[in-house]
Each structure stands twice: as C-alpha cells, then as structure tokens.
N, C-alpha and C positions, 0 to 999 in steps of 0.2 A: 504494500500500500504506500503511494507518496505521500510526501512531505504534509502537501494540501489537503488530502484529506484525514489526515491527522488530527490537524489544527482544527478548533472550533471555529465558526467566524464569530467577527461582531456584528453582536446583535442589537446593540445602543440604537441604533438609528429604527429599532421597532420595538424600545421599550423591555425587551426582552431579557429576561436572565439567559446571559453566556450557558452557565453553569448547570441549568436544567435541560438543555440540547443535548440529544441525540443526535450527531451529527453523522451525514452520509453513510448508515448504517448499509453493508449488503443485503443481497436479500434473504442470505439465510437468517441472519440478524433481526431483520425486521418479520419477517415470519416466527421465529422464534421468540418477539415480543410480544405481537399476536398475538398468540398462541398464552403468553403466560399473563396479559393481559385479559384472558378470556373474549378476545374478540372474532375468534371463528375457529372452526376445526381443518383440520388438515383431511382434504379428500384422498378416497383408495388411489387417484391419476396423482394425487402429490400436490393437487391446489391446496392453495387456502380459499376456504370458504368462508363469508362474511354474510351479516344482513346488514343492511344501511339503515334498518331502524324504518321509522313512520314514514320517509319518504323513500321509495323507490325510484321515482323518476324525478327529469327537473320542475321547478315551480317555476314557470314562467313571469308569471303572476307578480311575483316577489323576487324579482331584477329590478336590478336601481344602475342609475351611472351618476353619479357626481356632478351636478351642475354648475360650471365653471367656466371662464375667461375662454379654455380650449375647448369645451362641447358646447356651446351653448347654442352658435351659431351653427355647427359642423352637424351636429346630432341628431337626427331622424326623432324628434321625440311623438311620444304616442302611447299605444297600451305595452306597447314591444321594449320600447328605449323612456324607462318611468324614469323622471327627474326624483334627486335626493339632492338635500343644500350639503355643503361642504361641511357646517356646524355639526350636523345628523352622523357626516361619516368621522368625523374626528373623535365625538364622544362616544362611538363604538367602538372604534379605534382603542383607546385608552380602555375599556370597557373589555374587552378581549383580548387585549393582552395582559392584563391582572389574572383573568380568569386563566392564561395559562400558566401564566408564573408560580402559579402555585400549584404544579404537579414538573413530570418530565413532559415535554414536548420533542417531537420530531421535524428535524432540519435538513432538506434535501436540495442541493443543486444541480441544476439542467438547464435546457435550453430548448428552444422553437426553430424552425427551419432548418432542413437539411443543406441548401444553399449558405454555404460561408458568408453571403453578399447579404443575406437576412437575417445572421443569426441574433438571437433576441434570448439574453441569459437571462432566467427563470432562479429566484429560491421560493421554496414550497414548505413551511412551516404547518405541520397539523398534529393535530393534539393525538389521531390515534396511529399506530404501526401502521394498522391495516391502509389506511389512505396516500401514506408515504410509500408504501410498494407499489401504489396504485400510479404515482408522480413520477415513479422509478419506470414505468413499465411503459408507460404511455407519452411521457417527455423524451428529449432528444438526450440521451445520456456522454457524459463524460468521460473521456479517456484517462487512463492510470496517471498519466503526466501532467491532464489539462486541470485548469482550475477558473474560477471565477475571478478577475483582477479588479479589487474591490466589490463596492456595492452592486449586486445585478441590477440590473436596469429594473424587472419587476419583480415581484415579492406578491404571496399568496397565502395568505392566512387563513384557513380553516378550522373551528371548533365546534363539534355537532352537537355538543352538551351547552353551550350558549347561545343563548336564548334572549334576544332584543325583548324590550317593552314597546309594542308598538305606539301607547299612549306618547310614552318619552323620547323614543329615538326615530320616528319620523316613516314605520315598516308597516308594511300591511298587517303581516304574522310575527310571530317571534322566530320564521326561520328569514334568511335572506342572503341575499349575495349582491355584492355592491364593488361597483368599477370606479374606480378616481385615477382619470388619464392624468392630473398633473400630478400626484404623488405617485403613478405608476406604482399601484396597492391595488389587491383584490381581497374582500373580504367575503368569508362563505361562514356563515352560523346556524345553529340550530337544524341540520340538515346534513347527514352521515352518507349522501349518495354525492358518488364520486366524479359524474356525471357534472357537476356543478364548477367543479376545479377545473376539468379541459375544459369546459364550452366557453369558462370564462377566460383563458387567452386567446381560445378564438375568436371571439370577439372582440380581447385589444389587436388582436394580429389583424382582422376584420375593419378595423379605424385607421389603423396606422399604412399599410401597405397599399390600398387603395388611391389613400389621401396624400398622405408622402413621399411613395417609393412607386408612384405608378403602375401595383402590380395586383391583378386581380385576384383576389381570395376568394375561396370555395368551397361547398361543402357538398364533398364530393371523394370520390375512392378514383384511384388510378393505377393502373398496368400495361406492360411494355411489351410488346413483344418479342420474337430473338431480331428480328429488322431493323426496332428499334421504333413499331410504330407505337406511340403510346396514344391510348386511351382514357377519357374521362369520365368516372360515373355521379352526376346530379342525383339528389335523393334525401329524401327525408328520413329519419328512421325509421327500419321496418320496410322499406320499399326493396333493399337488397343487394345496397353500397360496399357491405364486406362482404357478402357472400358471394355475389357476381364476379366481384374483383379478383378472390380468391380462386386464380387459375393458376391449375398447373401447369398448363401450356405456356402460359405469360408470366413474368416476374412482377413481382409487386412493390409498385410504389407504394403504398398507401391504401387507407380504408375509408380513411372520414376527412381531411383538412388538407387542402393544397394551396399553394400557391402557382401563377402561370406569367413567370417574366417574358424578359422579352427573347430570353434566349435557353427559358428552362422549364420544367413541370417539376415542382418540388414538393416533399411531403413539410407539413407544419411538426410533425409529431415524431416518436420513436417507437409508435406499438401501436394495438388496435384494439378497440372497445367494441366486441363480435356481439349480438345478442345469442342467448344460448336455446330459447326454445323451441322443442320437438328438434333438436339438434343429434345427430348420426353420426356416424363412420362412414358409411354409406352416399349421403348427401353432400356433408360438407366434411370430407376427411384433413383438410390441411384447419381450418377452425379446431375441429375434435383434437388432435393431435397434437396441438397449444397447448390444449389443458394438462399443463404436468407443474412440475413443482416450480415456484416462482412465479404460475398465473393466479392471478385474484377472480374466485367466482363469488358473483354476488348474488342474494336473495333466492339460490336454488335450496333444491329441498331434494335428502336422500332417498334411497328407495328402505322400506322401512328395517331397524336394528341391519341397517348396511352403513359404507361412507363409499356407497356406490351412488353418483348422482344420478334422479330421475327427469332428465330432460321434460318431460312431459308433462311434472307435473308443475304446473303453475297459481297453487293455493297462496303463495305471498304477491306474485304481480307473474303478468306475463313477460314483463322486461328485466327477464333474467339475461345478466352477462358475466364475459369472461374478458378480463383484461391482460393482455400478454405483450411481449418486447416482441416489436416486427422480427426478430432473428428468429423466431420460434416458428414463422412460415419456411418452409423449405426453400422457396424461391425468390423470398424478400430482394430488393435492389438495393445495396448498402453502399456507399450511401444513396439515400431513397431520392435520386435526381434523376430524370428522362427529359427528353428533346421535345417540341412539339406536337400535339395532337393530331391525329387523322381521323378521329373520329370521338363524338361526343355523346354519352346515350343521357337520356332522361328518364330518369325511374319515377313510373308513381302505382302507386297501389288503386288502383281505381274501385271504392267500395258500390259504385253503381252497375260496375259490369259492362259500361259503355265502352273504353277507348279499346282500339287494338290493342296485341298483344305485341306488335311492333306497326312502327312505319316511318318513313322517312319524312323529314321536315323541309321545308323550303326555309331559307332565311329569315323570312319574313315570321314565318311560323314558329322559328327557332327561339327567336330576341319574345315573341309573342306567351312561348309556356313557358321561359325560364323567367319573366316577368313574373307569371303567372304561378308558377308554382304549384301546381295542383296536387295533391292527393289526398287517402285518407290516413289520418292518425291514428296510426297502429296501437288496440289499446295495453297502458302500463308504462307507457316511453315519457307520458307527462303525468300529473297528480291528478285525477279523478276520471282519466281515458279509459271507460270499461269495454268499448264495441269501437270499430270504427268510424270514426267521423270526419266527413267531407270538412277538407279545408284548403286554403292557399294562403301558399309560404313563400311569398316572391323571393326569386334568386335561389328556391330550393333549403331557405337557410335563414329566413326572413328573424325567427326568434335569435339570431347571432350576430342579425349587421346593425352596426351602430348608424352607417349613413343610409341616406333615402337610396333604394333596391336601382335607380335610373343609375345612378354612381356607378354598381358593379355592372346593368345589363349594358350599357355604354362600354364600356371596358370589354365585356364579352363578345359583343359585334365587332368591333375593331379586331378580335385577335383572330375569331371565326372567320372572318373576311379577308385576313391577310394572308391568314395561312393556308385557308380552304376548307375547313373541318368538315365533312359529314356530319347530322345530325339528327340522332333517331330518338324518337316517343316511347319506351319501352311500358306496357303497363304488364306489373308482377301481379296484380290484385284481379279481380273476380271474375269469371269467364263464364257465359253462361246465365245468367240473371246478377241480380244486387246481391249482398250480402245478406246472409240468410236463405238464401234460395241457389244461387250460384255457389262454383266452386273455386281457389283459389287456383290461379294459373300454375302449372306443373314447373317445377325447377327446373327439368330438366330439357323442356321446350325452350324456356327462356337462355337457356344456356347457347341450346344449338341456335337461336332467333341471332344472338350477339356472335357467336362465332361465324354465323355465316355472314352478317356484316362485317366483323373485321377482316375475312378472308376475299370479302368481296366480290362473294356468289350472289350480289343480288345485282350484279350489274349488267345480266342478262334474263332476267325476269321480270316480267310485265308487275303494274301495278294499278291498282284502282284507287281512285277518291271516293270517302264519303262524303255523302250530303251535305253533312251538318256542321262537323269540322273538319272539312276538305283535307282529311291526314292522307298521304298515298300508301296504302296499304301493299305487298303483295300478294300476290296470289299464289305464290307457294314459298318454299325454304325447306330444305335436305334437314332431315331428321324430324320434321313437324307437320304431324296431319293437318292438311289443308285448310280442310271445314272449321278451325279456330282462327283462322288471320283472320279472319271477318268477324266479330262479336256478332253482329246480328243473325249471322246463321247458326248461334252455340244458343240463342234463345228459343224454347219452346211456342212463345208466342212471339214473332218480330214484331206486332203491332205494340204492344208491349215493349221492345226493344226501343221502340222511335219514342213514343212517350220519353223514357227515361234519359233517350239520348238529347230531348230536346229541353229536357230538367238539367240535364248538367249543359247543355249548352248556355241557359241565360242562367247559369251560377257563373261561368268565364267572364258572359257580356258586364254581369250587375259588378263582378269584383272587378274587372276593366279597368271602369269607369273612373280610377282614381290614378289613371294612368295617361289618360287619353290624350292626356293636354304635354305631354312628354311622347308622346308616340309617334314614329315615323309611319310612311305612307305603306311602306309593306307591311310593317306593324297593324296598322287599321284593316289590311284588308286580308287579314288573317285572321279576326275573329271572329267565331262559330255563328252557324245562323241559324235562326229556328225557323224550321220546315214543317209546315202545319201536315205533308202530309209526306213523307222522307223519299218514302217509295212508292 
C-alpha cells in the first residue's frame, strides 16, 4: 500500500474528526466492517448483501440544489431542479457533521470520467461500510501510486440515520439530498439507498460538462465493437441500458453515465449498478457472474434457511440491485474510452403496447423522442412506483439534468449530424396489448433487433411507416418472427390497437407543447398525429 493511502486526509475543511476516518479501506476491509457492523450478510456467490432501509429507490421529490450566484440563472428550476437557500444547506451542513463525529465514519477517494481531459476527483465520506464499497465499486478508482493533490474538487457526505426537521431546515421529508455547485458539496440524509450518491454526480457532471466543457452528458450504456464501432444506449431505468449493453460480442464501455467529446465516448463511472430481478445465468450470464465477493446486492431476499439469492423474489421492492467494478464484466474497455458512435438506440419500455419493437428514426424524429423521453416507470426504481406508469423524461434523464433538456438535445443534433449516427426506437416493454393484458417483449428478440442493426442487415430490407407516428418499421430481421415488428398485428383486437395508439399519441402532442417554441422545423413535423381512423 502507498505512502497516500496510508495517511489520513484533512478533514478540517468538513468539520470532521481526522481521527474517526476510516480511510481508503479495501474491500475486504470494508466488507469485513459490514459485516461486524451488522449491516448485511455475506451471500453463498460471496456478495455482501444489504437492505437500504425505508427507501429503496430515489426520492425524486426530495432533490434540492443550492440556490446561488452560479445556479440561479443556469438552472432549469421546477419540480425536477427544487430550489434550497444556501442558509438551509449550511445549517445541515454543520448539523451532519456533529452527527458523524461522534461515531467512526468512512472516507473514500475516487474520481468521474475515464477521459484524463475530464477527470473530476471525488471524496465520498459515509457513515456506513456498506455505502463506501458501494463508492469503491461504482466510482473511477485509484491506482496504488495515484492520490488526491489536496482538497478534491467534490466531496459527498452521506448519513442514512440523519434525519432533517423539515419545519427547520427548509426539506420536504427528513430524508434528502442537496447539490451546492459553489461549495462543490453533496449532501444525502436520512436515506441508506445508494442510488442517491451516483445520480448525485451525475448531475454535477450533468451542469458542469455541458455548460463548460462543451460536452454532452448522458444517461445512457455504451459498447464497442472489435471495429471499433461504438454504440449508445438512451434509457431510463428498467428499459434495458445494462442489460442490452452487456454483450459478449462487444466490449463495454459502460452501463448508465457517459460523456461524448468531440473526439471520445467516455464512461463517467468505474462499475455498474445492474438491476437484479428475475435475473439468470441463462439471460444475462456476464451480470450473474458479477455477483461474487466484492459486489454489493441490495434489498434481495434468500431463498429460505439458504444464502442462496432468490432473484424472483421481490417482497422488499422490485429494484433489486447489484453493484460491481466494471472489471468484473469479462469484456469491460479499461480504460472505459471508444471513438465515435454509428449508431444510437432508444430504449423505452412502452407500458401501452403501442410502439414497435424496433424502427428507424429520421433526424427529425431522433432530436423529436430524445426531447421526448418516453417511457414507462418501471415499478421500485422511485419511492411509491408499484405498476408501470406512463411518463417523459426529456433527454432520457430529465430527473438528473440540472439545465433546461434544449441544452443537451442541441448538443445531441450537432454531434448526430456531424458524424452521421443511425438512430433507432427500441421498445423493451409490452407486445401484444397494454400492460396487464400484453406481454413483455422477449430479451432475446430485442437482442437479435440490435445486433442486426449494428451488423447492418437492415440495409437491405424494406420498411413500413405507421400512421400515427410515422416510425419506419421493418418488415423482417434474422432471428425474429415477423408478425411482432408490427404491434398492431400482436393485438387480438387492432381496433383496439389504434385506440390506444392514438392515447399515446396526444400524450407526445400534450407533453410537446412545452417545447414547441425551441423546436426546429423537422422537429415539428415529426410529431405523432391522431388518426381518427388509422387503418
């Protein structure tokens, strides 16, 4: 072990007792604290296994950003980006770190961006083991030599047993998570899911990159192929960003967080946060295959007097996950940096049953649903999600970007336009009727759908428009029965089918409308129409 991480840092500039840090623990260390900690068991594969407590997923709800001289103006505010005054986060501030000074706390250093030209050094202070493995696993980690040279630029303080007064400190709940771009401080309380620690630099990476460094951030999964062609997967959670990504055929940038300079596809992160349910050997064997010692599973449940996890079963939340170091896929890209894209897919879970299962986008159409964002919210991924619900997420990622969604889709047409991207509509979600009636699209369709794009078997295959939202569908694709490219011929009743497709079309038109006045002319003429009678 070097010199640096020996030494403890100073902690003065966060109120902090030196002396109660844990500092850069490994992971058998920190498993080992865990563990005597009583904060999860060690599974038969060798995880540790945790519960996050009352929340499972994030509170969207209860995000705050600092309102201040640098956001005030810059800031997209609304239900998404809630204004806090600078007062509110100071006497939290002090307010939580008392509360940790008087126990051990854990102190971990890392970093964002696999490009050297972005890197953006991270320390991650949190009150239990279990979340510093989690920092360890999912941040850009340190080499035996490297070290932090002074203060990192940001600093992330998490304690799940503090608890705001919302009367006094200015919170919805007593849990919260609050961003102060001028102290470059993130504060996460009362809230033990880990989920809250990434998305929160995603979203300084999300402010700063765009705004300063000209380079679009994304939430999105990416993989390379042996050519070199690399690909982007758009998505929400739940749509199918790790799991898609996760080819063996292709090396893996990344699952969830990128950046796209002008001369690189970079991952934001060092690991991937997989969701684990009804998860296989079979399905997704490089996912399964993670989970050994060193990955953090959360909120799963064994199979009974076993420490054999039951995927299946989902009695605590359905957004059960496994958090593990990208090295732990076999074909990771280390470092996690590829060339430009040739091709861009959009993942949505369609809970109406309406959109194909693939089709190609015109430009126009492209800037049009990554505005748009569509799909449904998979339930368990946020705090009170029990079923599916229709929603849009502009830019795919809308609960994570600090600026108004025209910042990043502007950014995204220039880059699509310069380099020539392909750009397809993937929906993972319901085939066959709505949700409840219909069934979920086959993995293993959408698999062959995407590899026959990237191989570029569909450049000799016809394609059809539909009516409503003029997607070009084709008419066939190697390994996928026919009779599914179409949705309206997978419904038993198509009258039925048009209904529903003309329900999700003015849900596109109605959420539009807060765009319209930002919208270029292919943009406008890209949006779905309703056909009183389709067919």
């Amino acid at each position: 072990m070097s010199k640096a991480f020996m030494l403890k840092p100073d902690l003065n500039y966060l109120n902090l007792d030196s002396d109660n840090a844990l500092f850069q623990l490994n992971v058998a260390q920190l498993v080992e604290e865990a563990l005597k900690n009583g904060e999860g068991t060690l599974a038969d594969s060798g995880a540790l296994a945790i519960d996050t407590g009352k929340f499972t997923g994030r509170s969207p709800k209860d995000r705050f950003i600092v309102c201040d001289d640098i956001t005030q103006d810059t800031v997209w505010w609304g239900d998404i980006n809630i204004k806090i005054d600078a007062q509110h986060f100071d006497s939290l501030f002090n307010k939580i770190t008392v509360h940790l000074n008087q126990k051990d706390f854990y102190v971990r250093d890392a970093y964002a961006c696999a490009d050297e030209k972005y890197k953006t050094t991270i320390r991650v202070v949190t009150e239990t083991a279990y979340q510093n493995l989690f920092a360890n696993n999912l941040f850009l980690r340190f080499g035996e030599e490297e070290e932090v040279v002074g203060q990192p630029e940001w600093t992330i303080i998490a304690a799940p047993t503090f608890l705001a007064d919302p009367a006094v400190d200015g919170t919805r709940q007593p849990n919260f998570s609050i961003l102060n771009f001028t102290k470059k401080m993130i504060l996460v309380g009362g809230s033990g899911y880990t989920g809250e620690i990434k998305k929160g630099i995603f979203s300084v990476l999300n402010f700063i990159l765009p705004e300063q460094r000209k380079t679009l951030s994304m939430h999105c999964s990416a993989n390379v192929g042996k050519d070199g062609d690399t690909a982007i997967f758009f998505g929400l959670s739940g749509t199918g960003k790790t799991t898609l990504s996760a080819d063996p055929e292709r090396g893996l940038i990344g699952d969830d967080e990128h950046g796209w300079s002008d001369d690189s596809v970079f991952n934001f992160e060092g690991g991937c946060y997989a969701k684990c349910v009804d998860l296989t050997a079979e399905k997704e064997p490089q996912i399964h295959n993670a989970i050994k010692f060193g990955a953090l599973l959360e909120n799963i449940n064994y199979f009974p007097h076993t420490r054999t996890v039951d995927f299946c079963n989902i009695d605590k939340t359905e957004n059960t996950r496994v958090a593990y170091p990208i090295d732990y896929i076999d074909n990771a890209i280390l470092p996690s940096i590829a060339g430009m894209p040739k091709n861009i897919f959009f993942l949505t879970a369609d809970a109406f049953g309406v959109l194909p299962p693939i089709s190609k986008l015109t430009p126009g159409q492209a800037m049009f649903h990554f505005i748009s964002g569509y799909t449904a919210k998979v339930a368990g991924t946020e705090a009170g999600v029990t079923e599916p619900q229709l929603t849009f997420s502009a830019c795919f990622g809308k609960a994570f970007m600090p600026l108004h969604p025209t910042r990043y889709a502007s950014l995204l047409g220039e880059k699509m336009q310069k380099h020539k991207v392909n750009v397809w509509l993937i929906n993972t979600g319901w085939s066959g009727g709505a949700y409840g009636v219909g069934k979920r699209m086959k993995l293993a369709y959408t698999r062959a759908m995407i590899a026959a794009a990237l191989k570029g078997e569909f450049e000799n295959i016809a394609f059809e428009a539909d009516p409503v939202f003029g997607l070009c569908i084709p008419v066939g694709c190697p390994n996928v029965p026919a009779e599914i490219l179409n949705p309206r011929n997978t419904w038993s009743d198509p009258k039925e089918y048009d209904v529903k497709a003309n329900e999700l079309a003015l849900a596109f038109i109605n959420n539009f409308k807060q765009f319209e006045a930002y919208a270029s002319e292919e943009m406008l003429a890209s949006v779905p129409k309703v056909v009183e009678n389709a067919h």
